[in-house]
N, C-alpha and C positions, 0 to 999 in steps of 0.2 A: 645607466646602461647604454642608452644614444652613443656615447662617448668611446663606449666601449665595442660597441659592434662597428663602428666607424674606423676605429681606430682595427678594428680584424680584418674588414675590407685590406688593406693595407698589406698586414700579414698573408694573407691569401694568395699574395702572389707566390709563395712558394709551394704551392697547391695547386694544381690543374684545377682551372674554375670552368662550370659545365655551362658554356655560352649559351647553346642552344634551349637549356631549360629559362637559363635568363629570359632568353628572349621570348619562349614563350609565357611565362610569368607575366613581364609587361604586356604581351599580344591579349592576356586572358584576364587581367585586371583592366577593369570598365573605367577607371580614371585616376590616373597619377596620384592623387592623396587617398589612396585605398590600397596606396603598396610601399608598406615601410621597410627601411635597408635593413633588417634586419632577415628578413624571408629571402634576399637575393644572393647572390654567390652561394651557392650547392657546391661541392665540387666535386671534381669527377673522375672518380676514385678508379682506376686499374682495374682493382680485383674486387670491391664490395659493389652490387649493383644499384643504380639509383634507381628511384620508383621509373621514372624513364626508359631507363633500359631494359627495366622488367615489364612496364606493361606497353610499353611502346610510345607513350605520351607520359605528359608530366603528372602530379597530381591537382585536382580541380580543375582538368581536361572540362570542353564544355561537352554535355552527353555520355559523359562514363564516368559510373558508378561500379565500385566493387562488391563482390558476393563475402561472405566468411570467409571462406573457403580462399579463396583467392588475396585474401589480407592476413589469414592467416601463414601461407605460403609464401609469402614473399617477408614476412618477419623470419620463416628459418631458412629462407635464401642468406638474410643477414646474418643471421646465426650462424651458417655455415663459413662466411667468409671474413665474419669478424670475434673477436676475442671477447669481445667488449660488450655483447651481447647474448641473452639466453632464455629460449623460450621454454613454459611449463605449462603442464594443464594443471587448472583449478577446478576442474568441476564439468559435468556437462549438462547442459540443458533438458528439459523437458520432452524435447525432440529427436534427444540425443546428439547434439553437437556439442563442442569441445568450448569450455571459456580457456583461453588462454593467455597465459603473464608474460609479459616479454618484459627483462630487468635488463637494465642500460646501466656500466656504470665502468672507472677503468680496466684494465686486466688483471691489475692484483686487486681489485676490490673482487670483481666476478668470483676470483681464487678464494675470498673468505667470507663469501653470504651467508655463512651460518654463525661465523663469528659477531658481525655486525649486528646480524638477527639477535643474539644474545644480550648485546651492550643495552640495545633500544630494550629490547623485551626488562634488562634491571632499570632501566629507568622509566617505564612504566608501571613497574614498581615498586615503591621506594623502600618497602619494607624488607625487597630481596638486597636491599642495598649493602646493609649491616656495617661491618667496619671497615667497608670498604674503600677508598676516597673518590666520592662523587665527580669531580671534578677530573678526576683520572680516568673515570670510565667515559664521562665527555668527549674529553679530548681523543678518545680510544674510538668514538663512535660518527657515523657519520646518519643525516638527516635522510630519511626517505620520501622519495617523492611522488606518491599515487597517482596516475592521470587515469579517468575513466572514461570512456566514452562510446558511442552509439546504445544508450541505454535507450531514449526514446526514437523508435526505427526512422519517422519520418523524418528525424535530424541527422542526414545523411552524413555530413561535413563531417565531426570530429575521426570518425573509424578514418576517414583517408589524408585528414592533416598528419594523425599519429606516425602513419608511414614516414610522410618525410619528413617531420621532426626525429625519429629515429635514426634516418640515415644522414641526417645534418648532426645528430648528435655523436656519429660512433664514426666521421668521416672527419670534420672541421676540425683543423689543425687551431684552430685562432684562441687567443686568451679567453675571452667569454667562456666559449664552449668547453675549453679543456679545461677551467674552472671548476664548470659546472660535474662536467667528469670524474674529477679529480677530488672534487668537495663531499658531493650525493649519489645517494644511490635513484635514478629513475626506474618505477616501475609500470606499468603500462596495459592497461586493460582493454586492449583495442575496439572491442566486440563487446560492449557488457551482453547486449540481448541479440543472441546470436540467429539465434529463428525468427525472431521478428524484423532483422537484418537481410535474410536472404529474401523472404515474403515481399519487403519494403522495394529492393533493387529490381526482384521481378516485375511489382506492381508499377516499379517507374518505367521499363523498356517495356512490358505491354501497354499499360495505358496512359503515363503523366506525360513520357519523354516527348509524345508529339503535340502536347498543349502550348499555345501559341502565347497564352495570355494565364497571367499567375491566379487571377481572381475572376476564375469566370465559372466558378462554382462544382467542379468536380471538383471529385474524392481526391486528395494528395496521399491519402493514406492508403495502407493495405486496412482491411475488415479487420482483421487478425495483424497482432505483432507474434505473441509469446503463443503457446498452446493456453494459457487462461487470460495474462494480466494484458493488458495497451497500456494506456499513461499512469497509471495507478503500478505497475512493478518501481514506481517513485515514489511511491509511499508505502512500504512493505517493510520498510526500515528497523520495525520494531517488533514486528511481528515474524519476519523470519520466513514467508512461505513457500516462495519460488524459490526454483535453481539457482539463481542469479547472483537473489539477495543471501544464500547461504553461501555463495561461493565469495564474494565481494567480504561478507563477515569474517570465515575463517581464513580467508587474505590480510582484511587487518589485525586480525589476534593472534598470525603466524609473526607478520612483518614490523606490526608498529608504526606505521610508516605517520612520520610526522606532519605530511597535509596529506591532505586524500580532496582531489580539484574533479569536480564532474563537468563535463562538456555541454553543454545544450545549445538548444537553437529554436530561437521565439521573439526574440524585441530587436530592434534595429538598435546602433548597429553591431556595439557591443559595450552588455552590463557585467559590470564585474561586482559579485554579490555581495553585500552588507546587511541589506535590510535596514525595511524605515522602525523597526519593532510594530510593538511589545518583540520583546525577546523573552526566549524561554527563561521562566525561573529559574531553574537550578542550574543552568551553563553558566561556568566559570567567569568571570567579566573579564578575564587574560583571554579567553577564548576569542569575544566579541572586539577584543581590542585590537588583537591579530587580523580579522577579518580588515578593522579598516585598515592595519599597517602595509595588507598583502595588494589591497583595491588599491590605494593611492600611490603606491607603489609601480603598481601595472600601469597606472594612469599617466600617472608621468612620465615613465619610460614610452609611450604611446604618442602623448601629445608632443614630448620631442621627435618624435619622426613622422609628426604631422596628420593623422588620423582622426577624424571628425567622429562624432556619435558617440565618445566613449562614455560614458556613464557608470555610477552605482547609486545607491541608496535608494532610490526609488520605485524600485521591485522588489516584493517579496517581502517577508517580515523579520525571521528571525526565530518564534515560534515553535511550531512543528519540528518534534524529533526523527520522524520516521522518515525520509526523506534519505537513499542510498548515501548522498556524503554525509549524510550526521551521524553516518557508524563512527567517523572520525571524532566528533565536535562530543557525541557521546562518552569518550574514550580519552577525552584529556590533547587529541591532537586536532587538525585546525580543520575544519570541513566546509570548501567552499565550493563555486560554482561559479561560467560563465552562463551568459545566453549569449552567442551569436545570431545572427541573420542568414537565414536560410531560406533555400526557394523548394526545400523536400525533393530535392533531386540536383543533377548540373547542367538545369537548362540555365541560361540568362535572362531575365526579367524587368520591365520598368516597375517600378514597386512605388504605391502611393504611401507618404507615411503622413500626410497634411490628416488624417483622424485620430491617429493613435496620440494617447496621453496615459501617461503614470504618476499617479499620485498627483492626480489632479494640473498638470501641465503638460502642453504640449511637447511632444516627443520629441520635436525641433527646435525648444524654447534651449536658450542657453539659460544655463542654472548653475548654481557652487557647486552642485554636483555633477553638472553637464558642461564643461567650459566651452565646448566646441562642437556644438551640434550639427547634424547632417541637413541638406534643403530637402524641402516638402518631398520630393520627388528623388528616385537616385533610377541609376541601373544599373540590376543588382548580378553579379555572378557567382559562381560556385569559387572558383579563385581567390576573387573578392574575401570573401567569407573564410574560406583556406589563409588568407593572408593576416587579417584580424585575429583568429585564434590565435595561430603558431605565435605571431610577435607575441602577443602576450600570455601565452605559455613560457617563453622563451623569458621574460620580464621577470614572471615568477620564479623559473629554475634560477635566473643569476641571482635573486634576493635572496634568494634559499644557500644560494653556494655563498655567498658575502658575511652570510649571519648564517650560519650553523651552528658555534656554539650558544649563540644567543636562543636560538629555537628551541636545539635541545635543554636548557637549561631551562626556560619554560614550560617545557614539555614534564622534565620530572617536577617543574614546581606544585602544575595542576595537579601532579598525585598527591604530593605532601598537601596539599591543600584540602584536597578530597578527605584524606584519612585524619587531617584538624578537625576538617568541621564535624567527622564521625564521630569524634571523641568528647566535644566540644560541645554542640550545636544540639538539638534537638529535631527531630527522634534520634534515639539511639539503632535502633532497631527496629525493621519491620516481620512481625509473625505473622504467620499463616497455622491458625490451629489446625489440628490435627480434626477435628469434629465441623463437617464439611456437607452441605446438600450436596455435593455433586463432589466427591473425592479425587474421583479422575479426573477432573478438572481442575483441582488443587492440585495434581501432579505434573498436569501439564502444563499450567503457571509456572510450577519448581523451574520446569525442564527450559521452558524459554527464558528466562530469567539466566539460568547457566548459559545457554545459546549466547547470552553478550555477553559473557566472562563474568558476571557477575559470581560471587561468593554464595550458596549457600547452607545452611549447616540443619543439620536434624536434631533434635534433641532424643537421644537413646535412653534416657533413664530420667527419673527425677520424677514427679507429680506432671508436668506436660511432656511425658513421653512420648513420641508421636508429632507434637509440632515440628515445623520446618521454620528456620528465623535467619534472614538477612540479618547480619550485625554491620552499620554502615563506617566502622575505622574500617575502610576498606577501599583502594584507589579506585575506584568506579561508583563513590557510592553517590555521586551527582545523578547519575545514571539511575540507580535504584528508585531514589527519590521521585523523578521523573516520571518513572514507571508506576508507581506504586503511591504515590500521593495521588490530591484532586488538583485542578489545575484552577488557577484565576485567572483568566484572562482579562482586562481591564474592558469594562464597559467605555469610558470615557477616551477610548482609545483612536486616533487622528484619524486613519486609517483603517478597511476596512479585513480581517486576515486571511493570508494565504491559501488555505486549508482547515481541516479539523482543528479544534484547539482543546478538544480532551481525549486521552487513552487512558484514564485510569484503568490500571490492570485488573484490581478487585470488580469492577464495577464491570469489564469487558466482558470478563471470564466466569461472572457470579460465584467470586469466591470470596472470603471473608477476610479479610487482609486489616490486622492492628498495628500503627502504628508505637511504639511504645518509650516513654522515657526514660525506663530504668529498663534494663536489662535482666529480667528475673530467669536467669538461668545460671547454674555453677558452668564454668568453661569445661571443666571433667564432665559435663552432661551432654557437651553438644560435638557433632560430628560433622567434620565437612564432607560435603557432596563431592565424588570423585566421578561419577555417573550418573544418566539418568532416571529418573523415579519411574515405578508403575504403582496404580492404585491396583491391587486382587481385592476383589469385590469378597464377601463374605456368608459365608452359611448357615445358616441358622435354623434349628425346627429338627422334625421330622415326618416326613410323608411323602405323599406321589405327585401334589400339584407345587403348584412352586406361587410366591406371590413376589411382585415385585411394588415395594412401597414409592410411589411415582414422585419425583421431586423436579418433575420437569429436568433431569440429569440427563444432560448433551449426548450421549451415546442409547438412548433405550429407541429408538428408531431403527439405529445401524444394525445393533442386537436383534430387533422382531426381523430383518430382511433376512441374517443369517442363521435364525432359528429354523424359517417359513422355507431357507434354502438345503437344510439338513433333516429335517422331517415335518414334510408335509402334511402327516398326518395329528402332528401338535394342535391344540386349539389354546387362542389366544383370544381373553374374553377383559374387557377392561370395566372397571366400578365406574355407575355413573352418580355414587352421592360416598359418603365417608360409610365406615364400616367396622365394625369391634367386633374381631374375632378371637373363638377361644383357644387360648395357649399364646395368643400374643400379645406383647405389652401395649404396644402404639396405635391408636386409632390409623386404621388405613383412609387414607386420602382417595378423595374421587380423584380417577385416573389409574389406583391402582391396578399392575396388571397380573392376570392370573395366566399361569399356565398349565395348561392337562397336554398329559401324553409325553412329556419331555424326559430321556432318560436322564439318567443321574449325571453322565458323561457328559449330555449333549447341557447339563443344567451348570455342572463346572466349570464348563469351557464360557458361559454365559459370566461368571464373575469373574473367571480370569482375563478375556479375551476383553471384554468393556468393562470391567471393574465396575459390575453393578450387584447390589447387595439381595440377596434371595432369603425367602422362610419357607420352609420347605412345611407342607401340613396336610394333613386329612379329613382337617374342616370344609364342612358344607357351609358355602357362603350365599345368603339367599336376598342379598340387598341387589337392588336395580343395579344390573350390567346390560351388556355388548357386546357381540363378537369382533374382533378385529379383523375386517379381510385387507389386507396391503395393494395401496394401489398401484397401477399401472402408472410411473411418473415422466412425463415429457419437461421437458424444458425447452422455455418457444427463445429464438432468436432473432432481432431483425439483421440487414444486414448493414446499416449503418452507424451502428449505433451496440457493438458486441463487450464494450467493458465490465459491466455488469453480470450479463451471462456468464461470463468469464469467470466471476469467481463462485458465481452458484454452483456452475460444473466442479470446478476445486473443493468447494466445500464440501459437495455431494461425492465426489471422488475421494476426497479424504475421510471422508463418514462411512463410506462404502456403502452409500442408498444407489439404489439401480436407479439409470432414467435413459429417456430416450432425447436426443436432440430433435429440436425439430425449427422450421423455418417457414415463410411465406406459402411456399410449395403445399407445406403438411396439410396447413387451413384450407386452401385452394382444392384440395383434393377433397378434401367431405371425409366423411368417415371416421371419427376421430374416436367415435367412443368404443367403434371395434377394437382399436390399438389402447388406447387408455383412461384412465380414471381420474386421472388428477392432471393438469398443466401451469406447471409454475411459469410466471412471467415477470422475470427478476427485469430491476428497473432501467428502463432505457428513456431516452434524453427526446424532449420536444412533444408534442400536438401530437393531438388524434388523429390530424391531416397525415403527422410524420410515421404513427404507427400504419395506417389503411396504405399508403401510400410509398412509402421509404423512400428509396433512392428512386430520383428520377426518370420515368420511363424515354426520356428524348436521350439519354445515355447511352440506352439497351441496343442489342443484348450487351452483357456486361458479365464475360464465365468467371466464372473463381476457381479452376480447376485444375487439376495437377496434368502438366504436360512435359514434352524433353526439354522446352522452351522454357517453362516456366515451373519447374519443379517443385518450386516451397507452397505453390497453392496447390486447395486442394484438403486443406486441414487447415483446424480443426473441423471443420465441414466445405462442403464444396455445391457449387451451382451449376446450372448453364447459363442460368442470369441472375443475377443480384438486383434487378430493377425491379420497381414498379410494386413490391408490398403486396400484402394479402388481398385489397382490393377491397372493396364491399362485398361480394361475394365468400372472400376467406371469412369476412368478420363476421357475415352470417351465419357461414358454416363453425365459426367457434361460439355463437351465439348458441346454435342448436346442439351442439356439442352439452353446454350447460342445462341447457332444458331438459334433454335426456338423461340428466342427474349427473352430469360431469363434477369434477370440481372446476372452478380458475381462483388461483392463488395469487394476485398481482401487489406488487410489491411498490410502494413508494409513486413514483411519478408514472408508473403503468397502470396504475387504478384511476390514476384521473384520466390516462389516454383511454382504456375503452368505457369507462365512463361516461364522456365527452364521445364514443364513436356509439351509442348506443345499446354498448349490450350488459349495462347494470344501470338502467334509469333514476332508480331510487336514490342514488348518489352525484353529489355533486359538488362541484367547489366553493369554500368559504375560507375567510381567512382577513386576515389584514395587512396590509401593505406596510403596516409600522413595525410589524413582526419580521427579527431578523434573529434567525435562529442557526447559527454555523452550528460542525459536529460539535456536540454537547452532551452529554449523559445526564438525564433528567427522571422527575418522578412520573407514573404513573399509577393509575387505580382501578382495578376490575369493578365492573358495573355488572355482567352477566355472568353471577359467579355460579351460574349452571353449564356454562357454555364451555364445551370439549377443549376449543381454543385453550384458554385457561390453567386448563388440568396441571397441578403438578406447580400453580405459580402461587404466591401470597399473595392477600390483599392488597397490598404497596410494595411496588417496588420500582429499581430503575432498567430505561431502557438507552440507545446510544441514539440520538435523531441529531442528522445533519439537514440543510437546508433541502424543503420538501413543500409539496401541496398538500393542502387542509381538504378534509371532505368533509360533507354533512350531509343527512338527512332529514326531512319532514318532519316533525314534533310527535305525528302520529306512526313514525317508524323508528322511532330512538330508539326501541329493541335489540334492535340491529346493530347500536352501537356495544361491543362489546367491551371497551378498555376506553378509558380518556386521560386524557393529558392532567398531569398535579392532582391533587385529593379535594381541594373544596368543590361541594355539589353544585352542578351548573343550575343557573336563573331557572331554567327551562323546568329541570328536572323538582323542582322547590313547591311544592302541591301552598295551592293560594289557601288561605284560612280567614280572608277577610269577607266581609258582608257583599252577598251578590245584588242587586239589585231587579225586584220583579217577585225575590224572593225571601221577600222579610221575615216570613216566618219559619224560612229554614233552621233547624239548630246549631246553632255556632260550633267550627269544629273543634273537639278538646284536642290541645295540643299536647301531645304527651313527651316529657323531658328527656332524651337521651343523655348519656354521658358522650359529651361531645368529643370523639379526639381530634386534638390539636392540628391542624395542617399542617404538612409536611413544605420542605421548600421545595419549591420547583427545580430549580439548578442544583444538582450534585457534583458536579465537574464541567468545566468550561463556562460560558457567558450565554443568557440568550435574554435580546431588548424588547420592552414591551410585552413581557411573557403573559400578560395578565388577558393578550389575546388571542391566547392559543390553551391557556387551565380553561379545563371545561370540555376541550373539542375531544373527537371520537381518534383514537390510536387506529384501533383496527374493526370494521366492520364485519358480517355475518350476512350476506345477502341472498336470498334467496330469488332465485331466477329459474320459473320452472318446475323441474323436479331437481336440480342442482342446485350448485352456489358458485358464490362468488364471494372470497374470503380478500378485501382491500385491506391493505397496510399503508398506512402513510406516513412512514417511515421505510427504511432499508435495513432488516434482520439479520441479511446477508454479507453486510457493508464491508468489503474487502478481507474475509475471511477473520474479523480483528471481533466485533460484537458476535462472538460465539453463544452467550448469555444469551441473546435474545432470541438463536436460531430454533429452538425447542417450539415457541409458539406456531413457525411454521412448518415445523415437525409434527405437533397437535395438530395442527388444520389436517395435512396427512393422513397421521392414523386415523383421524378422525373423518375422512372425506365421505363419506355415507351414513354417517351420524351426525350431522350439526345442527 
């Protein structure tokens, strides 16, 4: 490629070449081997404008950053002055702004994007192929090429390289580039996270632009990126839930496009992704092999034009499907990523890199995988950074344009491949019977599963009428697999993983998912899915109270808010032991809920609207109940540390549970039990120091507030000052808040922060340092199987825990623990029967023989080492403080909107908040 851009210089002279951008290129890259020929000669085009003459300077100017808004503007300045270019919206944000597609490719290509769209779309899959010749639709079709980029806000660089890689793409006369033109289609996500984009650029011209020094401890970030997600809308991959990620999705299930390359910025000075593995199971090995053809590829065309720092293999794993580009890698086409160097804005910076190591070597070490490393010390600029991407963007596009039929020809192999092993291979199929604790929640598995093209078919008639069945001869059934299996992650693994390393979907969603080796259904039986599924809940009985049999099912929370919100005058009264009532078959479960006063109308709308199942009856039920009053729900924020909140509010938005935001302020002001009843405290990162205290008061003030200046703050909450934390005074006031019979519901690493800050003493930290527990889906065992918590759960079952703090208590308050980690009884718990001494004449105790059942394994999906010490410890606590509590989880219920399974127990604590 060297050879080839060398050789265009050349050619260029029959093109106005834009000197003065030259010159500033050289002026704004920080040292001669940080600026390869390949970024130089722009030319300067008459009639199409270059980022220059539109914003008045070049791109990775030092001190200007672009808004949406303003990069979306100047791609249909190109659109309007060239052919060659065309922009569309995909979707809009959460905020309401616009994602938008800019497609680069020649001018009769632009003329036939639906045609091209079609060729890819048959060879993605092969069964649309039929007697057609493969080889002809090839040749017919050309490779697309996804660039994605500013998904994480504070990696400012990729949204403003795109710019003029676009206007170097739709301007340069020279072979390379008309190649590239002429061969592929590029398409172009300038903006993935477009409100976390404008938030970012504000928060660098109010506050970062005049930091002097990169590492002197302020915030680089905005509080907020997206209205829920921060670094985590990068792991959403699978789950579907942001704007973003559904617009990115049905981009590639329109397009096809044969790499999908995301942009980042985090390791000096540029990695180009492989992974050290494990690599995931079920991704194709053509996939993994691509990865490294595309890396050494870049590599090399890099190290010919003399660029230090390049690297791969030494970040990242491999792993992890949910990850925005593994919609590609999901999908049979190639899903990779850079990390450039970046300074979260376009200041210039000396950057220390003499600490950083990956994969155990220095960051500066030359390695087979690093030939040509950077000195301990650089300095670094936005330019810089600017210059590293584009070249190898540019590397990638000309491989793509070089081998095209070779990619596509790969691209339809991995289908054929996919629908081998479905035919071949074991399982055949994955069922989901129809006979469900939680129905609706079997529907909404259905419906995600369709959300990534997946296949799936109902069975209308036959003895399992009613089941839903993935049959995997089907091009994505890698995908399926994935989803729908448990995961091994290798214990003996060199390195430590990226991320989560289980999503089983059965286990996520609490639904019952059979893997199966024969296929027991006639083809006349089964129906493909052309829409998506709704569970209508079912009626049963006759009479004025209504009963709802509690299965801990994901929706009977969202249901009591919009009962309580239609007639107030309902009473809603819940069993606190099981119950045989007459005219019904099924012992009702403690938890079940009764309902008086609800008319018929408002009780239908209850099984249609959450698909939850009612008995309707005239039975006097006189076993121990409770009235249900619904609390008043807060959800507390700090303000450094909002990712988590982030998706509590989504979860609780998509549930439709009412709550209030609340922040430093709320605590600070007192008062808290006039406004409510319960305050969730989803988990947030560091010390008890980092909750009482947060952001730094030598900062302050520090507004977060929507002005003409700075318009994207300001939401999703806004301050005068973001410093300085609740103080000891807030913590007090949330202190007495509980004593006055509040609840606090704190989740994961926020039970050990007020813990540690004083206001649940009975708790504390325990654990072992040989315990290494990534996300995992594991067993657990109720111990207080009176406890409201509870309600509605089995004796065993599983829950999703990623790495987290252990609590315990006192021997004489294990009460309190309510659920603990795996099924063997802990030492603690094991009543002594040996001889006391002092007391020989005690009567020995008869020991009487249960039927012991078998313990269960620990690990259901994913890996976790030295688990033997962490069976035993307490899941979730029950603490009493006051006339309140304090319900600790130590785990996250909440965790990214994906462990919906588990969110029900902080649901229980909920309804239950004046009963525990």
């Amino acid at each position: 490629m060297l050879g080839l851009f060398l050789l265009a210089s050349t050619s260029l002279h029959a093109q106005q070449i834009d000197e003065v951008s030259n010159q500033k290129i050289r002026e704004y890259t920080t040292d001669k081997r940080f600026l390869p020929s390949s970024v130089l000669n722009l030319p300067d085009d008459p009639k199409i404008p270059s980022p220059r003459k539109h914003f008045g300077d070049i791109i990775g100017a030092p001190g200007v950053e672009h808004h949406s808004a303003e990069i979306y503007a100047y791609f249909k300045a190109l659109e309007k002055t060239s052919p060659q270019i065309k922009v569309q919206q995909i979707g809009t944000s959460e905020e309401g702004r616009p994602f938008e597609l800019v497609v680069i490719a020649n001018e009769e290509t632009i003329g036939k994007l639906d045609y091209y769209k079609k060729q890819l779309a048959l060879l993605a899959d092969p069964r649309q192929v039929g007697t057609q010749d493969v080889e002809q639709i090839i040749a017919g079709a050309k490779p697309i090429y996804y660039l994605n980029g500013g998904l994480h806000s504070p990696e400012m660089g990729p949204p403003e390289m795109l710019m003029e890689l676009a206007y170097r793409l739709i301007t340069d006369k020279s072979k390379p580039v008309t190649d590239i033109l002429n061969n592929i289609i590029v398409i172009i996500n300038p903006v993935a996270e477009p409100d976390g984009r404008d938030k970012q650029v504000d928060w660098y011209y109010r506050y970062t632009k005049s930091r002097k020094e990169y590492s002197d401890g302020f915030m680089r970030s905005s509080p907020y990126w997206g209205k829920y997600a921060m670094h985590d809308n990068n792991r959403d991959g699978f789950q579907i839930s942001q704007e973003l990620t559904k617009a990115a999705t049905r981009t590639y299930l329109d397009w096809h496009p044969t790499v999908m390359h995301d942009l980042h910025e985090s390791v000096p000075l540029l990695y180009i992704s492989t992974g050290t593995g494990p690599y995931n199971e079920a991704t194709d090995p053509m996939i993994i092999s691509e990865w490294e053809t595309f890396a050494h590829n870049d590599m090399t065309a890099l190290a010919g034009q003399g660029l230090p720092g390049i690297f791969t293999w030494a970040y990242y794993d491999g792993w992890y499907p949910g990850y925005l580009f593994w919609i590609a890698n999901n999908h049979n086409s190639i899903g990779r990523f850079y990390e450039t160097f970046g300074n979260a804005g376009a200041n210039t910076y000396l950057r220390d890199l003499s600490q950083n190591q990956l994969a155990g070597d220095p960051i500066t070490s030359r390695q087979w995988y690093r030939p040509d490393p950077a000195t301990e010390k650089v300095m670094w600029s936005s330019r810089n950074n600017i210059n590293f991407m584009e070249a190898g963007v540019l590397a990638s596009l000309t491989y793509t344009a070089s081998n095209s039929s070779l990619l596509l020809h790969n691209f339809y192999k991995k289908g054929l491949n996919n629908i081998k092993k479905g035919t071949e291979e074991f399982p055949r199929a994955y069922v989901i019977p129809k006979e469900q604790h939680d129905p609706a929640m079997a529907a909404f598995m259905v419906n995600q599963l369709r959300t990534h093209g997946l296949e799936v078919h109902r069975a209308e008639s036959g003895t399992h009428a009613g089941d839903y069945v993935v049959l995997l001869d089907q091009p994505y059934r890698n995908l399926a697999v994935t989803l729908l299996s448990k995961q091994n992650f290798p214990k003996d693994s060199r390195f430590p993983p990226h991320d989560d390393i289980a999503w089983t979907f059965g286990y996520l969603y609490g639904v019952d998912v059979k893997a199966e080796n024969v296929v027991a259904y006639n083809k006349s039986e089964l129906k493909l899915l052309t829409a998506d599924v709704k569970y209508t809940g079912k009626m049963e009985g006759e009479g004025t109270s209504y009963l709802l049999n509690y299965k801990a099912q994901a929706n009977v929370l969202p249901s009591l808010y919009w009962i309580r919100s239609q007639n107030k005058g309902a009473k809603i009264t819940m069993l606190d032991t099981k119950a045989t009532v007459t005219g019904i078959k099924d012992t009702l479960a403690a938890g079940t809920i009764i309902f008086s006063g609800l008319t018929a109308a408002q009780s239908k709308s209850v099984t249609e609207k959450y698909g939850l199942d009612l008995i309707a009856t005239n039975a006097k039920i006189n076993e121990k109940q409770h009235e249900v009053s619904l609390p008043r729900i807060a959800i507390y924020h700090s303000w450094s540390n909002t990712q988590d909140e982030g998706w509590a509010r989504f979860t609780f938005e998509q549930q439709g549970i009412p709550y209030t935001s609340i922040d430093k302020d709320d605590l600070k002001g007192g008062g808290l039990n006039k406004r409510f009843d319960a305050i969730l405290m989803p988990r947030m990162r560091g010390s008890a120091s980092d909750f009482i205290n947060d952001i730094d008061k030598k900062y302050g003030p520090m507004p977060f507030t929507k002005t003409a200046q700075f318009p994207s703050h300001g939401t999703p909450d806004a301050t005068q000052d973001m410093t300085g934390g609740p103080g000891l005074d807030g913590v007090d006031k949330l202190k007495q808040f509980i004593e006055a019979g509040g609840l606090v519901v704190a989740l994961d690493n926020s039970a050990l922060m007020i813990a540690d800050a004083g206001i649940v003493r009975d708790l504390r930290e325990t654990g072992s340092a040989a315990l290494f527990h990534p996300g995992s889906v594991v067993t657990v065992k109720v111990r207080k199987t009176d406890s409201p918590i509870l309600y509605g759960f089995p004796e065993v079952f599983p829950i999703f825990r990623g790495i987290a703090p252990l609590l315990t208590v006192a021997d004489y308050n294990r009460d309190m623990m309510v659920l603990q980690y795996g099924t063997p009884t802990p030492r603690e718990d094991i009543e002594y029967t040996g001889p006391i001494m002092g007391m020989e004449d005690k009567t020995p105790v008869k020991v009487i023989e249960k039927a012991v059942k078998k313990d269960q394994p620990y690990v259901l999906s994913g890996m976790v080492k030295n688990e033997q010490t962490i069976v035993g410890q307490g899941v979730v606590f029950n603490v009493p403080v006051g006339s309140g509590h304090v319900v600790a989880f130590t785990f996250d219920p909440l965790h990214r909107y994906q462990n919906l399974h588990d969110a029900p127990l902080v649901w229980n604590a909920l309804i239950n908040w004046n009963h525990l």
